[in-house]
Every structure is written in C-alpha cells, then in structure tokens.
C-alpha positions as CSV (number, residue, x, y, z in Angstrom):
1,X,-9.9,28.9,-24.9
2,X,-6.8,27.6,-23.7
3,X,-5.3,26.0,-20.5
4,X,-4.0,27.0,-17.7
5,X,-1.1,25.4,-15.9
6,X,-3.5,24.6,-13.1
7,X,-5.8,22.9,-15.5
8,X,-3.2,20.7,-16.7
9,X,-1.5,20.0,-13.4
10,X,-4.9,19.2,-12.0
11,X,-6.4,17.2,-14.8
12,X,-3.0,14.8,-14.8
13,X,-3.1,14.8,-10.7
14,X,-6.9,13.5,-11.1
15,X,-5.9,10.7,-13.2
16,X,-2.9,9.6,-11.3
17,X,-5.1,9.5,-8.1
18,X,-7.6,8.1,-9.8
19,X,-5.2,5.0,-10.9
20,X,-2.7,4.8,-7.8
21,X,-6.0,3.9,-5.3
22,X,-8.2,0.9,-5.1
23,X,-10.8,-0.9,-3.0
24,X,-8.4,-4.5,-1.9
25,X,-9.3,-7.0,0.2
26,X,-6.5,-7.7,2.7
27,X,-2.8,-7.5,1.9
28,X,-1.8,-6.3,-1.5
29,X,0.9,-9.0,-2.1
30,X,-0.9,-12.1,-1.1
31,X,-4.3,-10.7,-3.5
32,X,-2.1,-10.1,-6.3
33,X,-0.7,-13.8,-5.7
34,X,-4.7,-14.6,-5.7
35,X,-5.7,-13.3,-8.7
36,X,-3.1,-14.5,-10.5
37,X,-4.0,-18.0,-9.6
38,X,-7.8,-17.3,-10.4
39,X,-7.0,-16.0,-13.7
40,X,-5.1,-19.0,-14.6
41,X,-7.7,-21.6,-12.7
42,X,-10.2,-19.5,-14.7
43,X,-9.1,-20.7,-18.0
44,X,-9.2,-24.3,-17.2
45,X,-12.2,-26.3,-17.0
46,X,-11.2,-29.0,-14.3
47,X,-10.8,-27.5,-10.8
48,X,-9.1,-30.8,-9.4
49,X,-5.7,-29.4,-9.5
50,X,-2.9,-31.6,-9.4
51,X,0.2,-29.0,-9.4
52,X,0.4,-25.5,-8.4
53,X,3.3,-23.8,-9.4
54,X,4.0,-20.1,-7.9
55,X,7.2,-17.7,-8.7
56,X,7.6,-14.4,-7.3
57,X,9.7,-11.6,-7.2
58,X,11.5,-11.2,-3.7
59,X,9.2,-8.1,-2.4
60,X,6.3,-10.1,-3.1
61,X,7.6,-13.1,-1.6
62,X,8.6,-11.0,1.4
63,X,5.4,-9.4,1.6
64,X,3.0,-12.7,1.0
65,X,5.2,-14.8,3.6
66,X,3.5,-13.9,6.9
67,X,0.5,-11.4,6.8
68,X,-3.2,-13.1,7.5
69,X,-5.3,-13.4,4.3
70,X,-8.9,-12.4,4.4
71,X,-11.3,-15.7,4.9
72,X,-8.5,-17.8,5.7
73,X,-9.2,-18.8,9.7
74,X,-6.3,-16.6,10.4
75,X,-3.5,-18.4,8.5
76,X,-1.6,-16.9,5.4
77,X,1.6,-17.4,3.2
78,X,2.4,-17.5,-0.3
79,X,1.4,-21.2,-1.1
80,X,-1.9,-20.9,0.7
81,X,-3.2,-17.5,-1.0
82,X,-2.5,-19.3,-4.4
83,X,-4.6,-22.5,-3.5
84,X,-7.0,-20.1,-2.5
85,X,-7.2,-18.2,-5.6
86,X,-6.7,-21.1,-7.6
87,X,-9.7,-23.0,-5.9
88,X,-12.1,-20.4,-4.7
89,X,-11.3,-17.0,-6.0
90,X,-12.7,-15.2,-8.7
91,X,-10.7,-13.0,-11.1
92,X,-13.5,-10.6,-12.3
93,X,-13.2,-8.7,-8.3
94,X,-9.5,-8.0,-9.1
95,X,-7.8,-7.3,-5.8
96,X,-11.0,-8.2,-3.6
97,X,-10.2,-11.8,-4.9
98,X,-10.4,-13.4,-1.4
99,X,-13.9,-12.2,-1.0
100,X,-15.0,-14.8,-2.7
101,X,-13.4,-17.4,-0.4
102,X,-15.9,-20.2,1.3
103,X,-15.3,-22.9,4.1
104,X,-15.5,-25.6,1.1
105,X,-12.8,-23.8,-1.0
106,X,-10.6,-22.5,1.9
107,X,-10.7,-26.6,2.9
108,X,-10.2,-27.7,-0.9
109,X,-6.7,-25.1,-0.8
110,X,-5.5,-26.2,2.2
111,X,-5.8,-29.8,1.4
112,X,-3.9,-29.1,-1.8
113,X,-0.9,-27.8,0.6
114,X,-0.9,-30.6,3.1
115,X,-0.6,-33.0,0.0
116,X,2.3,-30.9,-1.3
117,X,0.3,-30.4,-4.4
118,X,2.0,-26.5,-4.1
119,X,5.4,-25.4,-4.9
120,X,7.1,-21.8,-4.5
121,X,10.1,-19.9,-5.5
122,X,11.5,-16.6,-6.0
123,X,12.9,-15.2,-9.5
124,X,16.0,-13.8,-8.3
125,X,16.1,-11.7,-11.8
126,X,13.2,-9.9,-11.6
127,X,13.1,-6.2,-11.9
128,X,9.8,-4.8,-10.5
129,X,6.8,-6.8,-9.3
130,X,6.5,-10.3,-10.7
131,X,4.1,-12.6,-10.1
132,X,4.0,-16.3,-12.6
133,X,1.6,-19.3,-11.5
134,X,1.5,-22.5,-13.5
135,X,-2.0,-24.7,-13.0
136,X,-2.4,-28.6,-13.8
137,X,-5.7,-29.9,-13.9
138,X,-7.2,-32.7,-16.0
139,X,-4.5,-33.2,-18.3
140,X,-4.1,-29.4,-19.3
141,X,-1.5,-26.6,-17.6
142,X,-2.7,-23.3,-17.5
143,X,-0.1,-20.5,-16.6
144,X,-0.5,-16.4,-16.2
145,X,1.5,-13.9,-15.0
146,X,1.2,-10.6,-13.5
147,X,3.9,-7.8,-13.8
148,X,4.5,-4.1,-13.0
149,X,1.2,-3.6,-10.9
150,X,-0.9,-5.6,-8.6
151,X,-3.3,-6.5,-10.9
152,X,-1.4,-6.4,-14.2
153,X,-2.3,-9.3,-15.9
154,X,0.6,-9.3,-18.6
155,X,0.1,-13.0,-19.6
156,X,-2.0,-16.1,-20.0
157,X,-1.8,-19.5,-21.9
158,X,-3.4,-22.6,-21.8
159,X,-1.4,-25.7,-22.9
160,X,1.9,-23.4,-24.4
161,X,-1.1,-20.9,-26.7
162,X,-1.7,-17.5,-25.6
163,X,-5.3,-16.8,-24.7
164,X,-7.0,-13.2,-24.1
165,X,-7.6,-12.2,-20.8
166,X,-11.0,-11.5,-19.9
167,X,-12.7,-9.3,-17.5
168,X,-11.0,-6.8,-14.7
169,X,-8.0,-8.6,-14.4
170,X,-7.4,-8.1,-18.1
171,X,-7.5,-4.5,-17.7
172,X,-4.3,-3.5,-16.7
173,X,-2.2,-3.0,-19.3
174,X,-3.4,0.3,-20.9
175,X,-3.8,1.8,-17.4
176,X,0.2,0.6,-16.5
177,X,1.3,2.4,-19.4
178,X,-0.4,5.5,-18.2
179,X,0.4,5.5,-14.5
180,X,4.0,5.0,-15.8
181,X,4.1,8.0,-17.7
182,X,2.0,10.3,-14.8
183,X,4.9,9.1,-12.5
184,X,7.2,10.2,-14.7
185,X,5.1,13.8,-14.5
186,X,4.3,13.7,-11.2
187,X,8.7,13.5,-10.6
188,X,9.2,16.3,-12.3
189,X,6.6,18.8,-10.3
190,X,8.1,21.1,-7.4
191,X,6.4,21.0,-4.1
192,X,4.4,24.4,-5.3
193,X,3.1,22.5,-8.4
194,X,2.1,19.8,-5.8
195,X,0.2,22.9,-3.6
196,X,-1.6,24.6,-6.7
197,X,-3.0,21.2,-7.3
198,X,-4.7,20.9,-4.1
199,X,-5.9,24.1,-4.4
200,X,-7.4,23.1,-7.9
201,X,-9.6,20.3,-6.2
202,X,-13.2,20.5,-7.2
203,X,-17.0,18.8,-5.3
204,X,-15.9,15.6,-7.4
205,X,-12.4,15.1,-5.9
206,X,-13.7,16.0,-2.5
207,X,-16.4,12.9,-3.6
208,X,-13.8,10.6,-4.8
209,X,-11.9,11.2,-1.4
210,X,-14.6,10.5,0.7
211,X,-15.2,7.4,-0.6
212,X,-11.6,5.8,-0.1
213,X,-11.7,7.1,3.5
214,X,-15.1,5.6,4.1
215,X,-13.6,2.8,3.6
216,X,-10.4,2.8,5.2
217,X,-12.4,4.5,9.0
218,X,-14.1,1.2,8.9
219,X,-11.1,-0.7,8.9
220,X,-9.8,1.4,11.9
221,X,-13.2,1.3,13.9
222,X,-13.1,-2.4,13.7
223,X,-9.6,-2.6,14.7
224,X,-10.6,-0.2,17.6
225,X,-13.2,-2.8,18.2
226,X,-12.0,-5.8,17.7
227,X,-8.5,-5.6,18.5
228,X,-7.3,-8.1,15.2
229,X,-3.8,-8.7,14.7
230,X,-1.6,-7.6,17.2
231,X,-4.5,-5.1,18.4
232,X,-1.7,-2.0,18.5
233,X,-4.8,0.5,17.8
234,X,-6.9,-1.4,20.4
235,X,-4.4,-1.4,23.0
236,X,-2.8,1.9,23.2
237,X,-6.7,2.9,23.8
238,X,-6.8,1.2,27.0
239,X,-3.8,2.8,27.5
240,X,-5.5,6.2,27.2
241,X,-8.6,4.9,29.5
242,X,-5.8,4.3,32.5
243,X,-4.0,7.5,32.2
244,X,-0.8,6.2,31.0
245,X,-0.9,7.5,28.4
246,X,-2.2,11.2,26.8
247,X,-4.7,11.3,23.9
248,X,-3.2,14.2,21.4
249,X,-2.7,14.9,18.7
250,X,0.1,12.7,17.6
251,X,-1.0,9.6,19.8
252,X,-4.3,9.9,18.2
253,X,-3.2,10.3,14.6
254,X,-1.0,7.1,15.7
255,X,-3.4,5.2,17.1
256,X,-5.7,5.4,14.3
257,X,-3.3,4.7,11.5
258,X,-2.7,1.4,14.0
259,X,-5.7,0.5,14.3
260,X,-6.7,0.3,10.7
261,X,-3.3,-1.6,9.7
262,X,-4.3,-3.9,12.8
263,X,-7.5,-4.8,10.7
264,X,-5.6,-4.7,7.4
265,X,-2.7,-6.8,8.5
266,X,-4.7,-9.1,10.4
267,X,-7.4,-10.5,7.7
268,X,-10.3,-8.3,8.4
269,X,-12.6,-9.1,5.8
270,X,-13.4,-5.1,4.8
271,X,-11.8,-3.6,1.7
272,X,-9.4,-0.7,2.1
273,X,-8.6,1.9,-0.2
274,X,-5.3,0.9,-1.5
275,X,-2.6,4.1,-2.5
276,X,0.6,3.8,-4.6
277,X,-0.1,0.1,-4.5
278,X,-0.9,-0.4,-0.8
279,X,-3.8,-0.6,1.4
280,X,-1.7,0.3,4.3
281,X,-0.4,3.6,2.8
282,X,-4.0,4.5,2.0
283,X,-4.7,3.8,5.4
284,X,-1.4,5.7,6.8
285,X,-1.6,8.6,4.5
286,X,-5.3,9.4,4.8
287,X,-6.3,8.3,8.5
288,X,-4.2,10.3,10.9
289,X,-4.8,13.6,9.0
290,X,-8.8,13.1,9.6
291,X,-7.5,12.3,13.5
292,X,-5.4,15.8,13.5
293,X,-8.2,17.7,11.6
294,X,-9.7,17.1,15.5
295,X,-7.2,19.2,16.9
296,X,-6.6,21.4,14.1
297,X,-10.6,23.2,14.8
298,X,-10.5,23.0,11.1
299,X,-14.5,24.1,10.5
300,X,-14.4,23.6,6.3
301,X,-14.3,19.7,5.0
302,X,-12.9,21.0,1.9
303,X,-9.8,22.1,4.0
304,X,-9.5,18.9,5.2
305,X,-9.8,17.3,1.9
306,X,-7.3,18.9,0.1
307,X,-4.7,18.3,3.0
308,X,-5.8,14.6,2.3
309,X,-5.2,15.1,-1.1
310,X,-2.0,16.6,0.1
311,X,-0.9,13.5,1.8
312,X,-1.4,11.9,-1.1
313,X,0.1,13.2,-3.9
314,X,3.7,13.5,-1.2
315,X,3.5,9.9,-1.0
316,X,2.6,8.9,-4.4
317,X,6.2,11.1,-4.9
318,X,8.2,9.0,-2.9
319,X,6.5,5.8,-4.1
320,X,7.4,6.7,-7.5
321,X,10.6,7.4,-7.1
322,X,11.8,4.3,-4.9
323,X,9.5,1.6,-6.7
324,X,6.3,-0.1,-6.2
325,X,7.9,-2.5,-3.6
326,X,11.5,-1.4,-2.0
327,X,13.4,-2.7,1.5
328,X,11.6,0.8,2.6
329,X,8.6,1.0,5.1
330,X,6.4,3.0,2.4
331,X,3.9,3.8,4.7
332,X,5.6,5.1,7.4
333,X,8.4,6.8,5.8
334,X,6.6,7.7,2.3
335,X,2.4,8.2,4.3
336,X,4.7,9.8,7.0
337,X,5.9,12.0,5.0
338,X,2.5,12.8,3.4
339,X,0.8,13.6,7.0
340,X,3.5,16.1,7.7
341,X,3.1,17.8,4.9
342,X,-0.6,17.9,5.9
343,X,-0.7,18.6,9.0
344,X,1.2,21.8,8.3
345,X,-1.7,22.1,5.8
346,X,-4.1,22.2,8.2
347,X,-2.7,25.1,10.2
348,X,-2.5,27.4,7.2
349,X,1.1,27.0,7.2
350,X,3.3,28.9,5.0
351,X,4.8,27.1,1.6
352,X,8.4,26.8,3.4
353,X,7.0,25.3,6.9
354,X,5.0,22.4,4.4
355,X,8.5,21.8,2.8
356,X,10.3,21.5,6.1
357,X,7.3,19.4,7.7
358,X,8.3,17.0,4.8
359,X,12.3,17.3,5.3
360,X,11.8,16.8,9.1
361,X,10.1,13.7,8.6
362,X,12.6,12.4,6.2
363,X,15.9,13.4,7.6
364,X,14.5,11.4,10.7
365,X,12.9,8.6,9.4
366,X,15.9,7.5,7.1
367,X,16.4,3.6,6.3
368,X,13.5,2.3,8.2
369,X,13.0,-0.6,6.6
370,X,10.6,-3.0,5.1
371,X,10.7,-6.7,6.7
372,X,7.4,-8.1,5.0
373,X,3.8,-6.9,6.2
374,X,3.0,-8.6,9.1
375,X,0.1,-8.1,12.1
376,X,3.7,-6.0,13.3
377,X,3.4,-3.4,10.5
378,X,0.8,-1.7,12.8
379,X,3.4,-0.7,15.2
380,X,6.2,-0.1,13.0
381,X,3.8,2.6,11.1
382,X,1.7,3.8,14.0
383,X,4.9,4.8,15.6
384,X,6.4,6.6,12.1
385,X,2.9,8.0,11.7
386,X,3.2,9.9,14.7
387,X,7.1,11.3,14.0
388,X,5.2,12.8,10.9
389,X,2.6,14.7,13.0
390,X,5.9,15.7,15.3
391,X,7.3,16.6,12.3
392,X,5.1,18.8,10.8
393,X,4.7,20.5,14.8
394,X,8.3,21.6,14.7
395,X,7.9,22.7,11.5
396,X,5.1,25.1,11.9
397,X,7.3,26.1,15.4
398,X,10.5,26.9,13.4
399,X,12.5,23.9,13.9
400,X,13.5,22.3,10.7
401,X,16.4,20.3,9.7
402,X,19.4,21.9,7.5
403,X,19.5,21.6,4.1
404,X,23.0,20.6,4.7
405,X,22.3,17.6,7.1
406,X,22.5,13.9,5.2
407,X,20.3,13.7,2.8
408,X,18.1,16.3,2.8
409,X,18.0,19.5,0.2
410,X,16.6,22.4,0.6
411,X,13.6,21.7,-1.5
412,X,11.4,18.6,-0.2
413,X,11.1,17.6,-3.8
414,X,14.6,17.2,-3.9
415,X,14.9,15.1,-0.6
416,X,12.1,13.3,-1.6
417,X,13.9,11.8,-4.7
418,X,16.7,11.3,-2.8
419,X,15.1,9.1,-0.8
420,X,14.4,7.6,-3.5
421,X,17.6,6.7,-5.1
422,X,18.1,5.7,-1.6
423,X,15.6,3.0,-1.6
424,X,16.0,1.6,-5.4
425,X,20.1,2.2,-5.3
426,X,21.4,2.1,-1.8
427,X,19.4,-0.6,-0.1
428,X,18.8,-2.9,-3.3
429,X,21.2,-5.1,-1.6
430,X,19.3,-4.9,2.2
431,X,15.9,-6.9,0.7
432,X,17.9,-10.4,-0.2
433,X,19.5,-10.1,3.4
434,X,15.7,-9.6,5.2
435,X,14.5,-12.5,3.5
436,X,17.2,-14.7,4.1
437,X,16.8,-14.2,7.3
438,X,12.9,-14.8,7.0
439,X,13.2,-17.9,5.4
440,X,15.6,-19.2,7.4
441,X,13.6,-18.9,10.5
442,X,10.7,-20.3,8.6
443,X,12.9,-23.1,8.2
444,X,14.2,-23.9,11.2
C-alpha cells in the first residue's frame, strides 16, 4: 500500500520535532560552552587544569556573556561556564551538563578564573554556531569542538591525535545531518502543508508534547513562585492582585511565557524543553497557548495539542530560515509568531485568519532584536508574546495587515522566509555592533 501525502508530511514533521526539542539545563549557550569543556576535561586524566582556552562564535559569545548558569550561586559568563564544565560537569547529560555541578567544583572553577587560569575570544570567521575549548592538565592539552548544534560534538584530540567521542555528546553528527536536511523540507511546505500535519497528529505526539510542557509549566510555576531573575512573571501577578492591571487573555499568555523565561534566564536548576535550539522558545511557543486554551473553553486536549504542535512547527519555520543564532529575538518574534498562529487555532479559525494571525505578528514585530539572553529576556519576550495573542485576536476579527505593507506577502510562508533573509542578510551586520557595545561596558 502506498503513502499518502499526509503520511509523508507527518512522518518527516515527527522527526524534525523529535530532533529540534530537548530537556536543557539553563541557557542553551552557556551548556553548549559546558559540555564542550567536559568533553575535552573528559579525555584527560589530570583534572588540575593549568589553561583553559575558550573560542566562540559571536552569538554564542553574546548569548553566554550575561545569563545565570544553573548551580552557579547566581553568577554566569563565558569563562565561568567553561571552568564549570571543565571541572565539574559531565558530558554523558549533554545539555543538562551543569546538573552535575557541586559546591567543591563550582569553588575549584572559580578559583581557576580568579588565578586567570581562563582565557576567551571570539572567531570572527565563523559561520553558524562554533564552539572550540583547549584543556592543559598534567603535561597533556586536550581540545574539542562543537559546531552546527548545541551539542554537536564535531571534534576531539588529545595531544594533536584525534580520539572518538564517546557517549551522548558524540551523538550529534548523524542527527545534524538529518535536521539539516528536514529544514530544508520543512522550507519548502506552505502553511496548509504545515495545517494537514497537525491534523495528522496521533496519542504518541499528543505523549511526546506533554512531556516537553511538563516540563517547561514547572519552570513557570517556580518563577510564579519564586520570582528568580528579574521576577517579570512574579510581578505583573501582584500587579493583577492590586487591580492595576486585568488578567486576560493576552496578559496571562504573557505572564506565563515571563515567568518561565524568569526561571530559565535566572539559573533555576529545572530542565526545559528546549525548541529550534532554545529553551526559551520551547517555553514561549508552548506556554502562552496552554494560558489562552483558558479562555478559548477549548473542552478536547487533543485541540490544544495540535495548536501546540502548531506553534511549533511556525517557529521551527522561522528558525530555519534565519539560523540557529541570529541578531533576532527568536522567541518573541519566531514563538510569537507560533502563538498567533495558534491561538487562531484554537478558535476554529479559518486557513486565511491563521495565515494573517502569522502576518500580523510579523509585520509588527519586525527587527526586534537579540542583545544576549539575559534575566531581561523575560520582558522583552513576555511583552512580544502577548502582541502574538493580539495578533491572532485581530485576525480572527478581520483586521490583518496588507500583503502590500513591508515585508509581508500574502502567504505567511512567504513572509516567514522573508523574515528570514531578513535576519541572516539584512542584520548580519547589527550582531558585531550589539556586542561591541556589550563588551565595552563589560569593560569599563
């Protein structure tokens, strides 16, 4: 018997979900950073490390520089989530690397950086995510280096002679061939493709969903708790409890999204769901559409789920088309994007009201850009999270921006690429200019 389309289209959308999320611990950057060093500390017997050498492309850099690493007392930056890796994580947990972190080895790391024993720098010609860490220890140098993904391990060599890598961290490489070419697919679908898939979910998607926003709603009931980082999620609640503010459905979709990128951002030690290479776009994209399914009177989970799904795949779109890392806010613009689209979902809306809930979103949201993940991300995203909910209301009320305004096509496949080129072509000069001015204040 032979396939339909829908089997194909589903059985590729599976994988590509499937490979674009994963449980991290903390921000993506700094735990790609901390594997790296782990794998390379992993392949030399001594752990009295005399250098520590760390290279990274620009994103990274950007990315790593001021966010709060999980089991860390509060403190972050590049040097200090490789001392950490190098002298207390372990490789096999992949991007959970920090959960591994103790008071003895978070002391032994930051020793290492108050004797200057840790040296960074950017590789100014790197295309795509780069991350190279050189180890000395007992008279041997061990070096590895991670490329394309998070937790690509491309490379590793002890004293100049390639060695295999072992365990999760090896695992990479087959799987960034793969997600490569299922971008390249998933590019080439039309926002109808993108709606028969969701329709072609089955009881193990809805599983596999659940699981990612278990995950993610404890991160935001903590940060609704706890208030960690800049406590946006926390805050706007008391907000709510003194009538300043209203509790609908777009302050609530916000406020959640907030409150679980307040956790995130500031070194929660819980595990998110990561999407298209971020926990704070699984967090953005998934999170606010569970907070307007409360509004919605949505009575079927499965309805829910598959405007989740929804969410998804949009963002995975515009993620693939401007890069893993860009000078774009992926999760507001890109998981923004995603909620409108599913918030329209959620009220039955009709195929051309889901494609202007995407436009409206993206014709407003234009050039926000990326200036490192910080505790700050929470109200940078919260805010965009909410212009998606907006969005998708106008949409479904017959507002929509013209095809003929900026950037934005007719079809939200279109605009979505466009975006892209945006991000990889128009602003590839924007990212060098943010972190100048990063660094120089880090300087100074």
């Amino acid at each position: 018997m032979g396939f339909s389309i829908k089997d194909v289209l589903y059985n590729k959308a599976s994988s590509l979900i499937h490979l674009e999320t994963e449980p991290g611990l903390g921000c993506t950057e700094p735990a790609s950073i901390g594997l790296c060093a782990a794998v390379a500390a992993a392949a030399l017997d001594s752990k009295d490390f005399e250098t520590i050498s760390v290279t990274v492309d620009a994103n990274i850099y950007k990315n790593a520089m001021g966010v709060i690493i999980p089991n860390a007392d509060g403190d972050g930056g590049v040097d200090l989530a490789a001392a950490l890796g190098a002298c207390a994580g372990d490789s096999k947990l992949g991007l959970q690397v920090f959960s591994s972190v103790t008071h003895e080895g978070l002391a032994k790391a930051k020793t290492l950086l108050a004797e200057n024993r840790v040296t960074t720098g950017i590789k100014q010609d790197a295309h795509g995510l780069f991350v190279n860490i050189s180890l000395t220890a007992g008279g041997h140098t061990a070096e590895a280096t991670i490329q394309g993904a998070h937790d690509n391990v491309v490379r590793l060599c002890v004293d100049g002679q390639e060695q295999a890598v072992s365990g999760s961290a090896g695992a990479g490489n087959t799987a960034d061939d793969e997600l490569a070419r299922l971008k390249e697919w998933l590019l080439a679908l039309s926002l109808h493709d993108i709606l028969e898939i969701v329709e072609g979910l089955d009881t193990n998607d809805f599983a596999y969903i659940k699981e990612g926003l278990a995950l993610n709603t404890a991160l935001v009931e903590y940060g609704l708790a706890k208030g960690p980082g800049i406590a946006v999620g926390k805050t706007q609640m008391g907000l709510v409890r003194q009538g300043l503010i209203k509790k609908d459905m777009v302050r609530w979709a916000a406020i959640r999204a907030a409150a679980g990128i307040d956790s995130r951002m500031g070194g929660v030690p819980l595990p998110a769901m990561t999407l298209a290479g971020s926990g704070n776009q699984g967090i953005a994209a998934g999170m606010p559409v569970l907070a307007a399914a409360e509004f919605a009177s949505v009575e079927s989970e499965s309805v829910v789920l598959r405007a989740v799904m929804l969410s998804y795949l949009v963002t995975c779109y515009i993620k693939a088309a401007a890069g893993l890392l860009s000078a774009l806010c992926g999760s507001g613009i890109a998981g923004g994007a995603g909620v409108a689209a599913a918030v329209a979902y959620l009220f039955g809306a009709r195929y051309d009201q889901i494609n202007n809930a995407i436009n409206n979103h993206l014709g407003s949201t234009v050039a926000v850009v990326c200036d490192g993940a910080k505790t700050g991300c929470a109200l940078k995203v919260g805010s965009l999270i909410g212009q998606g909910v907006n969005s998708a209301l106008l949409a479904l009320n017959g507002c929509a921006i013209k095809p003929t305004d900026g950037i934005v096509n007719q079809f939200a496949e279109n605009t979505m690429r466009e975006m892209g080129d945006l991000s990889s072509k128009g602003l590839s000069s924007m990212d060098p200019t943010i972190l100048g001015i990063m660094l120089a204040k880090r300087a100074g």
